[in-house]
VMD Tcl script that builds the backbone (N, CA, C; Angstrom):
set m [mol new atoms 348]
animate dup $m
set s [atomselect $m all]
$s set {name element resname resid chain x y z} {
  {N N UNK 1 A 0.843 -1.186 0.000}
  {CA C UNK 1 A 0.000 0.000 0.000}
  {C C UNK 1 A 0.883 1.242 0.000}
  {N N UNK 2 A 0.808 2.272 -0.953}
  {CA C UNK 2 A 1.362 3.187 -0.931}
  {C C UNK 2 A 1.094 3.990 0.208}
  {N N UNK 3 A 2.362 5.326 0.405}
  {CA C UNK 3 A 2.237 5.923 1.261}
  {C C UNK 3 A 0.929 6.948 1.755}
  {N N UNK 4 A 0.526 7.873 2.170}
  {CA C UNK 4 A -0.492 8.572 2.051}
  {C C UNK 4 A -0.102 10.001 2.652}
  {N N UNK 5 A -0.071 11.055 2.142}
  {CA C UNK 5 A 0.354 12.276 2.719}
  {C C UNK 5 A -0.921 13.059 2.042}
  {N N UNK 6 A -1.002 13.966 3.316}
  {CA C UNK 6 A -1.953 14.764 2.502}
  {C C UNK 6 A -1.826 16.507 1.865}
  {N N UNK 7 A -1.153 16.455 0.825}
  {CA C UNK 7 A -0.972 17.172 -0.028}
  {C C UNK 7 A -1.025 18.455 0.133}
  {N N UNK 8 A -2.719 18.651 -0.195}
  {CA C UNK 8 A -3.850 19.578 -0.106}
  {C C UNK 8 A -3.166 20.484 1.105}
  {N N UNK 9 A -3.192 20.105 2.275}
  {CA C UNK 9 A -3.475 20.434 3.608}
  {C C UNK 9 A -1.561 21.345 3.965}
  {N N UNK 10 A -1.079 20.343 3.368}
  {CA C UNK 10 A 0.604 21.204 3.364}
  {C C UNK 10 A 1.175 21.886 2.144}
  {N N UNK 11 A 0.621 22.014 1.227}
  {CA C UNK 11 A 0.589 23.414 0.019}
  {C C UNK 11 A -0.381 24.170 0.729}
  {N N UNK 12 A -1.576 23.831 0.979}
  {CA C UNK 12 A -2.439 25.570 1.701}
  {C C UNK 12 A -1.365 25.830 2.768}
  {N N UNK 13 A -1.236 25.328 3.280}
  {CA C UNK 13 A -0.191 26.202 4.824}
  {C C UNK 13 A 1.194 26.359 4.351}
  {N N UNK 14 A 1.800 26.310 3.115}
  {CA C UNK 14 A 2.903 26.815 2.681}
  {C C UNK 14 A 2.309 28.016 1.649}
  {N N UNK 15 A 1.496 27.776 1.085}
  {CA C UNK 15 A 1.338 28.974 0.327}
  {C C UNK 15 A 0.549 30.152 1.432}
  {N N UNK 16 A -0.355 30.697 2.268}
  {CA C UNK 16 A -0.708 31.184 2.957}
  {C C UNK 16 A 0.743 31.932 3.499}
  {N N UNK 17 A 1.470 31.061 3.944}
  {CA C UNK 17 A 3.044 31.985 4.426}
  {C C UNK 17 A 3.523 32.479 3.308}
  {N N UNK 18 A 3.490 32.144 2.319}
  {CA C UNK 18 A 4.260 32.628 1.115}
  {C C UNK 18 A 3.332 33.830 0.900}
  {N N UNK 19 A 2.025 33.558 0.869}
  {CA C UNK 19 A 1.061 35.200 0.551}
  {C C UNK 19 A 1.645 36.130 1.545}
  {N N UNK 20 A 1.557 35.678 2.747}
  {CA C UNK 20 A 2.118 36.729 3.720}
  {C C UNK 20 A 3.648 37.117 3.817}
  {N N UNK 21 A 4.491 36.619 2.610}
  {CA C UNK 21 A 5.596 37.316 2.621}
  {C C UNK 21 A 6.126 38.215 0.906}
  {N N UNK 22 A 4.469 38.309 0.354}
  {CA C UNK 22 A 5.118 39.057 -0.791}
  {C C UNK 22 A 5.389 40.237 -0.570}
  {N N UNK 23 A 6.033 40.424 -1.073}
  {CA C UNK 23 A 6.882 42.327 -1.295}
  {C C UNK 23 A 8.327 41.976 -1.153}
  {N N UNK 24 A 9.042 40.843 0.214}
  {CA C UNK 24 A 10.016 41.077 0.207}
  {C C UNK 24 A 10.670 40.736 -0.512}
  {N N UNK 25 A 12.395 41.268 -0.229}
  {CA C UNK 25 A 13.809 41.143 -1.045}
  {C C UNK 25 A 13.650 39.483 -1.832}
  {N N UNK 26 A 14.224 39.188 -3.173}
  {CA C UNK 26 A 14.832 38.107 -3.086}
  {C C UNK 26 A 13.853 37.157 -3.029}
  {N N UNK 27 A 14.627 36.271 -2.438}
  {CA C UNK 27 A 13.993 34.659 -2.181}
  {C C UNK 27 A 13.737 34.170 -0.817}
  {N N UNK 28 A 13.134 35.594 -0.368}
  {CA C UNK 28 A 12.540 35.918 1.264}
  {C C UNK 28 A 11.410 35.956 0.900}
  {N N UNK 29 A 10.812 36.169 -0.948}
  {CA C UNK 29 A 8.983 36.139 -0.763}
  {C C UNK 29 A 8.384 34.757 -1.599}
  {N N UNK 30 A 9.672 34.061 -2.178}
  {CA C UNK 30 A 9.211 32.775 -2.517}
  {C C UNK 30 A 10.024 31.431 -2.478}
  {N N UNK 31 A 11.336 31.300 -1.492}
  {CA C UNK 31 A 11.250 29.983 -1.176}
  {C C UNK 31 A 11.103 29.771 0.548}
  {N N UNK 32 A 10.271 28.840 0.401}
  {CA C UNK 32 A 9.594 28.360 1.267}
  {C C UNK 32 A 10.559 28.410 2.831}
  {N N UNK 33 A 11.599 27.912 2.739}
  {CA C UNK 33 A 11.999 27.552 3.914}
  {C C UNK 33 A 12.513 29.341 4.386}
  {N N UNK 34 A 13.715 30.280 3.840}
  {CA C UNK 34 A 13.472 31.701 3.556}
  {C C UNK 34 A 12.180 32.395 4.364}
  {N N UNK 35 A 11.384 31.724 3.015}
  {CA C UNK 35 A 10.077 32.775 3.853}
  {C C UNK 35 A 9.914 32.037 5.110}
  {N N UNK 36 A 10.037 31.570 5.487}
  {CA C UNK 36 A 8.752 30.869 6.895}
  {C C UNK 36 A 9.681 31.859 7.847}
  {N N UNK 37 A 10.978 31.468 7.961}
  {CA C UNK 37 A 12.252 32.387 8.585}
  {C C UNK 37 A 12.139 33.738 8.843}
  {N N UNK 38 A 11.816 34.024 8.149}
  {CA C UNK 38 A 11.667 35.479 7.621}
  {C C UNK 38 A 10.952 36.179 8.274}
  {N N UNK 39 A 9.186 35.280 7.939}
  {CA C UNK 39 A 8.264 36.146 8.611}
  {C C UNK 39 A 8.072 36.038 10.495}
  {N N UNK 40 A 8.615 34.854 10.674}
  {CA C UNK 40 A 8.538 34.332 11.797}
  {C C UNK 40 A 9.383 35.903 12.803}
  {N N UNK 41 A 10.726 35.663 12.030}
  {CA C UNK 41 A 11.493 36.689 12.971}
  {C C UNK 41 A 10.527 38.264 12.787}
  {N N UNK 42 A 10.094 38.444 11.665}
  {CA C UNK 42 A 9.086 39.536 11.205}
  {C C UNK 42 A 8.337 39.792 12.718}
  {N N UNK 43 A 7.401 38.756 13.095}
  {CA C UNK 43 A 6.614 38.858 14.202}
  {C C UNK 43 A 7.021 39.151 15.408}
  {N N UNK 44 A 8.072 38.655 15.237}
  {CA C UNK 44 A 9.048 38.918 17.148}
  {C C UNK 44 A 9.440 40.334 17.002}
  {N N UNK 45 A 9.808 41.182 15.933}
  {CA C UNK 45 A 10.055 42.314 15.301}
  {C C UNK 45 A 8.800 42.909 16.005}
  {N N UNK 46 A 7.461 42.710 15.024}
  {CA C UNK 46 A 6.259 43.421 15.295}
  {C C UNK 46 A 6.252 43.177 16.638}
  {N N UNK 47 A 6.291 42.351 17.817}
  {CA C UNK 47 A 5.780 42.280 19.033}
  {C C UNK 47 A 6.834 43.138 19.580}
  {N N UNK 48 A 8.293 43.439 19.424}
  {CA C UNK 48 A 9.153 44.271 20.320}
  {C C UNK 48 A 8.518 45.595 19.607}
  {N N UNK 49 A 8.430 45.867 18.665}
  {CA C UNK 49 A 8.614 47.389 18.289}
  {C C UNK 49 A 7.250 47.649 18.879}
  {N N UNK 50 A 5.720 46.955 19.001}
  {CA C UNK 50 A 4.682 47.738 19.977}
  {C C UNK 50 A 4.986 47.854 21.039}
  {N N UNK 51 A 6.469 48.138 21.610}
  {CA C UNK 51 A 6.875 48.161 23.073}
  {C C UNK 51 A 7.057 49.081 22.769}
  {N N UNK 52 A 8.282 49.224 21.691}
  {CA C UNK 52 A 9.260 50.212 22.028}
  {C C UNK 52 A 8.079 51.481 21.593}
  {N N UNK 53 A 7.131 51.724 21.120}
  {CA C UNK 53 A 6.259 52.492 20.066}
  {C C UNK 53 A 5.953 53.776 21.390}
  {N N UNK 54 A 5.233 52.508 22.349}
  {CA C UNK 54 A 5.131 53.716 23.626}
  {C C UNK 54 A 6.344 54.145 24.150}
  {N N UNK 55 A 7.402 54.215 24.445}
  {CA C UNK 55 A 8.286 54.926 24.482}
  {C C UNK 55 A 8.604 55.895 23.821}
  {N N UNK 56 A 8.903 55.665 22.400}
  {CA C UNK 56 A 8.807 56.495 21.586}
  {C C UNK 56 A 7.764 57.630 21.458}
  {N N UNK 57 A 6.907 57.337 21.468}
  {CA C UNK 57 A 5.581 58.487 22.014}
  {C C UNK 57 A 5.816 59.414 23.073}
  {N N UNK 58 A 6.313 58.117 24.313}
  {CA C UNK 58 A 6.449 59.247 25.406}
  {C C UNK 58 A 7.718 60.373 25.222}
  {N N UNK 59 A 8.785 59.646 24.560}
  {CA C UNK 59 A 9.890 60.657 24.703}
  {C C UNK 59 A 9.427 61.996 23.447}
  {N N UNK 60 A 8.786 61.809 22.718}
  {CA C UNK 60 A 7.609 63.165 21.371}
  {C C UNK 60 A 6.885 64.181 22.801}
  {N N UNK 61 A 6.270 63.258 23.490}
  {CA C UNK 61 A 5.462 63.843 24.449}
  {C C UNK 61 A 6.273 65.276 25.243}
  {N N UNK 62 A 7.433 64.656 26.152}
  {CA C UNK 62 A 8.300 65.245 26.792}
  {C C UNK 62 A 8.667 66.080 25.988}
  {N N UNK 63 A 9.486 66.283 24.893}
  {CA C UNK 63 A 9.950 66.927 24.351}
  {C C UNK 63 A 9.075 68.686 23.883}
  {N N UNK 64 A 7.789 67.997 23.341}
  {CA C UNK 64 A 6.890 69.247 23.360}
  {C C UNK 64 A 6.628 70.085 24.255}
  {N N UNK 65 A 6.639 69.272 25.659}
  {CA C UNK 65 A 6.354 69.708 26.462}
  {C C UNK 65 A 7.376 70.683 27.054}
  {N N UNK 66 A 8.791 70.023 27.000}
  {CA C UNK 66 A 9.620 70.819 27.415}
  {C C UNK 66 A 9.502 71.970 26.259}
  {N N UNK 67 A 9.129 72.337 25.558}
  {CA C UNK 67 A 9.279 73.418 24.174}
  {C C UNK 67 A 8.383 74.098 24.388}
  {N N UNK 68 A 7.117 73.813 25.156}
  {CA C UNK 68 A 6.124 75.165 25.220}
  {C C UNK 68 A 6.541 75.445 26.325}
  {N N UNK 69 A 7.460 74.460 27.365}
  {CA C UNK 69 A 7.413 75.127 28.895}
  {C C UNK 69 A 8.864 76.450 28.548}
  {N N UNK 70 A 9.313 76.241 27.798}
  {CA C UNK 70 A 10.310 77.091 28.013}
  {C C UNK 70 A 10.248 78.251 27.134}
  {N N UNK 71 A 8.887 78.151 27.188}
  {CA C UNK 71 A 8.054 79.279 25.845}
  {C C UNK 71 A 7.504 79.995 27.035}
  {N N UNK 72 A 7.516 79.416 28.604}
  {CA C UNK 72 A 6.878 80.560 29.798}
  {C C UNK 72 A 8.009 80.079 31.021}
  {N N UNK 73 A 9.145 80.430 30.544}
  {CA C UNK 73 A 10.182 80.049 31.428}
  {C C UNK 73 A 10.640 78.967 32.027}
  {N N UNK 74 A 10.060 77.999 31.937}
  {CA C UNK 74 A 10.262 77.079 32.699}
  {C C UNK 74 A 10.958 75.540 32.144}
  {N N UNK 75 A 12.254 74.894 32.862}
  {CA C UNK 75 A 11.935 73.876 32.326}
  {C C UNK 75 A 11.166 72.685 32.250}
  {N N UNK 76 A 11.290 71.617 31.317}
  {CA C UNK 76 A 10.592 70.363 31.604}
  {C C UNK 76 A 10.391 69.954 32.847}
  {N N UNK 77 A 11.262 69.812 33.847}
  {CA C UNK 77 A 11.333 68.724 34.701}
  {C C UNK 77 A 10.949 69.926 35.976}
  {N N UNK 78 A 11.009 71.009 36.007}
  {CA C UNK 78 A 10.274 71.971 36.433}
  {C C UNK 78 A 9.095 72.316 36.704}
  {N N UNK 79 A 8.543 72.643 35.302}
  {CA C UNK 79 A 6.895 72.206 35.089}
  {C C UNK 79 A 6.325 70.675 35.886}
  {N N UNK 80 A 6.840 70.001 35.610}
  {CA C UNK 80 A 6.184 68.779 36.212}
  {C C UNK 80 A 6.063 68.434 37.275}
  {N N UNK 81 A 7.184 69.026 37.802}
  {CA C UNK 81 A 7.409 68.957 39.240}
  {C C UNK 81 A 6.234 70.088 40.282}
  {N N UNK 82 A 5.798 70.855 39.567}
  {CA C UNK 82 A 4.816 72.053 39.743}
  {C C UNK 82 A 3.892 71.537 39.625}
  {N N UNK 83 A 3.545 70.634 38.368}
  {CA C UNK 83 A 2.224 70.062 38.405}
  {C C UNK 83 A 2.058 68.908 39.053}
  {N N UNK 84 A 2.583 67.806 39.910}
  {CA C UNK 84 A 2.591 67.351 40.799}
  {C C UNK 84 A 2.132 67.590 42.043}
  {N N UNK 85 A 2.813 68.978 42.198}
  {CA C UNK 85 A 2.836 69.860 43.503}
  {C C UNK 85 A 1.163 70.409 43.843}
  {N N UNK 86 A 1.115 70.547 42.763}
  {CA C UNK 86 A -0.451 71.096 43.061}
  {C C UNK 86 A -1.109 70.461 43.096}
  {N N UNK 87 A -0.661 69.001 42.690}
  {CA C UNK 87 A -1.906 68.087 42.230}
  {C C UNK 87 A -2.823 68.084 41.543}
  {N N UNK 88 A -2.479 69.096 40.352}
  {CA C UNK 88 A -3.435 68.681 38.430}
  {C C UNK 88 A -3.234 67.198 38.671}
  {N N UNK 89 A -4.066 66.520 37.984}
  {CA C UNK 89 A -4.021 65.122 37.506}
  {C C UNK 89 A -4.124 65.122 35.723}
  {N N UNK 90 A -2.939 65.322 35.330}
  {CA C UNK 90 A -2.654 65.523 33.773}
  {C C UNK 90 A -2.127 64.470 33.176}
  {N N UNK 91 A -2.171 64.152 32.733}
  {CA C UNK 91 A -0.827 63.116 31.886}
  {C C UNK 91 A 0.041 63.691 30.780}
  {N N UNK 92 A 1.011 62.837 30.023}
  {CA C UNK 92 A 1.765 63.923 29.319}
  {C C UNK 92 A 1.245 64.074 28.151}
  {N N UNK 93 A 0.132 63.133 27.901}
  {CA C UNK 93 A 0.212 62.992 26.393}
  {C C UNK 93 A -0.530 64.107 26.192}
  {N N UNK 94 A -2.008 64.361 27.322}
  {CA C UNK 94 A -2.910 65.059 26.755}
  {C C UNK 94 A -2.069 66.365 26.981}
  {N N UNK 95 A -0.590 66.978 27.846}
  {CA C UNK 95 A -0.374 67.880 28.022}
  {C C UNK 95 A 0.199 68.269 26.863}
  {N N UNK 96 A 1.123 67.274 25.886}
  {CA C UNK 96 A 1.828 67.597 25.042}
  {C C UNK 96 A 0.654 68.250 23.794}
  {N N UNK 97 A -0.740 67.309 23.409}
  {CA C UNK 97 A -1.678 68.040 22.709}
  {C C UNK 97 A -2.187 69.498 23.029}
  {N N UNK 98 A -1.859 69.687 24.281}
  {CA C UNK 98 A -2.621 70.641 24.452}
  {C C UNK 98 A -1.312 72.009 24.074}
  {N N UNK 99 A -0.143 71.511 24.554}
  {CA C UNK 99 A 1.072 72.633 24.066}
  {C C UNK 99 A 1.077 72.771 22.619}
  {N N UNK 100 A 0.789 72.388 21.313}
  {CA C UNK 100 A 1.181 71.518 20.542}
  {C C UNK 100 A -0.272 72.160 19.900}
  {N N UNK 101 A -2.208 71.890 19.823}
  {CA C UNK 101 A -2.917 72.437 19.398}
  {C C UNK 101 A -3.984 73.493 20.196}
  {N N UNK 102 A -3.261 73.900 21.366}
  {CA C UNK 102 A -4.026 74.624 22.167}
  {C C UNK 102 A -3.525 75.629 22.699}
  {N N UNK 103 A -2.219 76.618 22.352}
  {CA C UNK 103 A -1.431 77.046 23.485}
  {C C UNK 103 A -2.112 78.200 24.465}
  {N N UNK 104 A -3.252 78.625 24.480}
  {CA C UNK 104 A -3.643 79.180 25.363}
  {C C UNK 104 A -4.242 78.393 26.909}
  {N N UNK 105 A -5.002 77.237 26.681}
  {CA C UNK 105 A -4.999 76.374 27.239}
  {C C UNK 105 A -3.594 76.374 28.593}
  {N N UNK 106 A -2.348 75.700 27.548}
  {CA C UNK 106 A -1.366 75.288 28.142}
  {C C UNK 106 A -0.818 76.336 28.581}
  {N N UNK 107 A -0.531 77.806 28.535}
  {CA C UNK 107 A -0.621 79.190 29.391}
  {C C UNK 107 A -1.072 78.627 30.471}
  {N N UNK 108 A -2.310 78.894 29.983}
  {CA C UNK 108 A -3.469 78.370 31.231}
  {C C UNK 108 A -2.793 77.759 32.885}
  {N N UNK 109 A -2.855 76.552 32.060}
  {CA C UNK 109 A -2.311 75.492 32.727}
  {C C UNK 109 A -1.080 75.799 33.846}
  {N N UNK 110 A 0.102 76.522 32.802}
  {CA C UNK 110 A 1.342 76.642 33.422}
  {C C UNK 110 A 0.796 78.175 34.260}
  {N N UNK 111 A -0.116 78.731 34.012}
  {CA C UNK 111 A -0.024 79.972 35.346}
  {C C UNK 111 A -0.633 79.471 36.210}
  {N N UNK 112 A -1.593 78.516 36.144}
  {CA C UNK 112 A -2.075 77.764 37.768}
  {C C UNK 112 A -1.040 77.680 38.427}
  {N N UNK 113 A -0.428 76.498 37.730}
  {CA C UNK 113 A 0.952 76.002 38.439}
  {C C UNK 113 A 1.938 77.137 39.334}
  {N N UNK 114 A 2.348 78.036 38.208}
  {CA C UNK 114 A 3.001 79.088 38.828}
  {C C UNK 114 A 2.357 79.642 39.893}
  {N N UNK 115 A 1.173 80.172 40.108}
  {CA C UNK 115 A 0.683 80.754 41.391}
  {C C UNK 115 A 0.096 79.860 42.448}
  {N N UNK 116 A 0.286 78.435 42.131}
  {CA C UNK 116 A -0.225 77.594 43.344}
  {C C UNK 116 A 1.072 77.184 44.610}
}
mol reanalyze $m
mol bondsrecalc $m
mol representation Tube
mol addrep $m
Protein backbone atom coordinates (compact mmCIF):
# COMPACT_ATOMS: atom_id res chain seq x y z
CA UNK A 1 0.00 0.00 0.00
CA UNK A 2 1.36 3.19 -0.93
CA UNK A 3 2.24 5.92 1.26
CA UNK A 4 -0.49 8.57 2.05
CA UNK A 5 0.35 12.28 2.72
CA UNK A 6 -1.95 14.76 2.50
CA UNK A 7 -0.97 17.17 -0.03
CA UNK A 8 -3.85 19.58 -0.11
CA UNK A 9 -3.48 20.43 3.61
CA UNK A 10 0.60 21.20 3.36
CA UNK A 11 0.59 23.41 0.02
CA UNK A 12 -2.44 25.57 1.70
CA UNK A 13 -0.19 26.20 4.82
CA UNK A 14 2.90 26.82 2.68
CA UNK A 15 1.34 28.97 0.33
CA UNK A 16 -0.71 31.18 2.96
CA UNK A 17 3.04 31.99 4.43
CA UNK A 18 4.26 32.63 1.11
CA UNK A 19 1.06 35.20 0.55
CA UNK A 20 2.12 36.73 3.72
CA UNK A 21 5.60 37.32 2.62
CA UNK A 22 5.12 39.06 -0.79
CA UNK A 23 6.88 42.33 -1.29
CA UNK A 24 10.02 41.08 0.21
CA UNK A 25 13.81 41.14 -1.04
CA UNK A 26 14.83 38.11 -3.09
CA UNK A 27 13.99 34.66 -2.18
CA UNK A 28 12.54 35.92 1.26
CA UNK A 29 8.98 36.14 -0.76
CA UNK A 30 9.21 32.78 -2.52
CA UNK A 31 11.25 29.98 -1.18
CA UNK A 32 9.59 28.36 1.27
CA UNK A 33 12.00 27.55 3.91
CA UNK A 34 13.47 31.70 3.56
CA UNK A 35 10.08 32.78 3.85
CA UNK A 36 8.75 30.87 6.90
CA UNK A 37 12.25 32.39 8.59
CA UNK A 38 11.67 35.48 7.62
CA UNK A 39 8.26 36.15 8.61
CA UNK A 40 8.54 34.33 11.80
CA UNK A 41 11.49 36.69 12.97
CA UNK A 42 9.09 39.54 11.21
CA UNK A 43 6.61 38.86 14.20
CA UNK A 44 9.05 38.92 17.15
CA UNK A 45 10.06 42.31 15.30
CA UNK A 46 6.26 43.42 15.29
CA UNK A 47 5.78 42.28 19.03
CA UNK A 48 9.15 44.27 20.32
CA UNK A 49 8.61 47.39 18.29
CA UNK A 50 4.68 47.74 19.98
CA UNK A 51 6.88 48.16 23.07
CA UNK A 52 9.26 50.21 22.03
CA UNK A 53 6.26 52.49 20.07
CA UNK A 54 5.13 53.72 23.63
CA UNK A 55 8.29 54.93 24.48
CA UNK A 56 8.81 56.49 21.59
CA UNK A 57 5.58 58.49 22.01
CA UNK A 58 6.45 59.25 25.41
CA UNK A 59 9.89 60.66 24.70
CA UNK A 60 7.61 63.17 21.37
CA UNK A 61 5.46 63.84 24.45
CA UNK A 62 8.30 65.24 26.79
CA UNK A 63 9.95 66.93 24.35
CA UNK A 64 6.89 69.25 23.36
CA UNK A 65 6.35 69.71 26.46
CA UNK A 66 9.62 70.82 27.41
CA UNK A 67 9.28 73.42 24.17
CA UNK A 68 6.12 75.16 25.22
CA UNK A 69 7.41 75.13 28.89
CA UNK A 70 10.31 77.09 28.01
CA UNK A 71 8.05 79.28 25.84
CA UNK A 72 6.88 80.56 29.80
CA UNK A 73 10.18 80.05 31.43
CA UNK A 74 10.26 77.08 32.70
CA UNK A 75 11.94 73.88 32.33
CA UNK A 76 10.59 70.36 31.60
CA UNK A 77 11.33 68.72 34.70
CA UNK A 78 10.27 71.97 36.43
CA UNK A 79 6.90 72.21 35.09
CA UNK A 80 6.18 68.78 36.21
CA UNK A 81 7.41 68.96 39.24
CA UNK A 82 4.82 72.05 39.74
CA UNK A 83 2.22 70.06 38.40
CA UNK A 84 2.59 67.35 40.80
CA UNK A 85 2.84 69.86 43.50
CA UNK A 86 -0.45 71.10 43.06
CA UNK A 87 -1.91 68.09 42.23
CA UNK A 88 -3.44 68.68 38.43
CA UNK A 89 -4.02 65.12 37.51
CA UNK A 90 -2.65 65.52 33.77
CA UNK A 91 -0.83 63.12 31.89
CA UNK A 92 1.76 63.92 29.32
CA UNK A 93 0.21 62.99 26.39
CA UNK A 94 -2.91 65.06 26.75
CA UNK A 95 -0.37 67.88 28.02
CA UNK A 96 1.83 67.60 25.04
CA UNK A 97 -1.68 68.04 22.71
CA UNK A 98 -2.62 70.64 24.45
CA UNK A 99 1.07 72.63 24.07
CA UNK A 100 1.18 71.52 20.54
CA UNK A 101 -2.92 72.44 19.40
CA UNK A 102 -4.03 74.62 22.17
CA UNK A 103 -1.43 77.05 23.49
CA UNK A 104 -3.64 79.18 25.36
CA UNK A 105 -5.00 76.37 27.24
CA UNK A 106 -1.37 75.29 28.14
CA UNK A 107 -0.62 79.19 29.39
CA UNK A 108 -3.47 78.37 31.23
CA UNK A 109 -2.31 75.49 32.73
CA UNK A 110 1.34 76.64 33.42
CA UNK A 111 -0.02 79.97 35.35
CA UNK A 112 -2.07 77.76 37.77
CA UNK A 113 0.95 76.00 38.44
CA UNK A 114 3.00 79.09 38.83
CA UNK A 115 0.68 80.75 41.39
CA UNK A 116 -0.23 77.59 43.34
Amino acid sequence: MPRSVNHVASRTRRKKILKLTRGYFGCRRNVWTVAKNTWEKGLTYAYRDRKDKKGNMRAIWIQRINAAARMHDLSYSKLMGLIHKSGIEINRKVLADLALNNPQAFAAVVEKVKNA
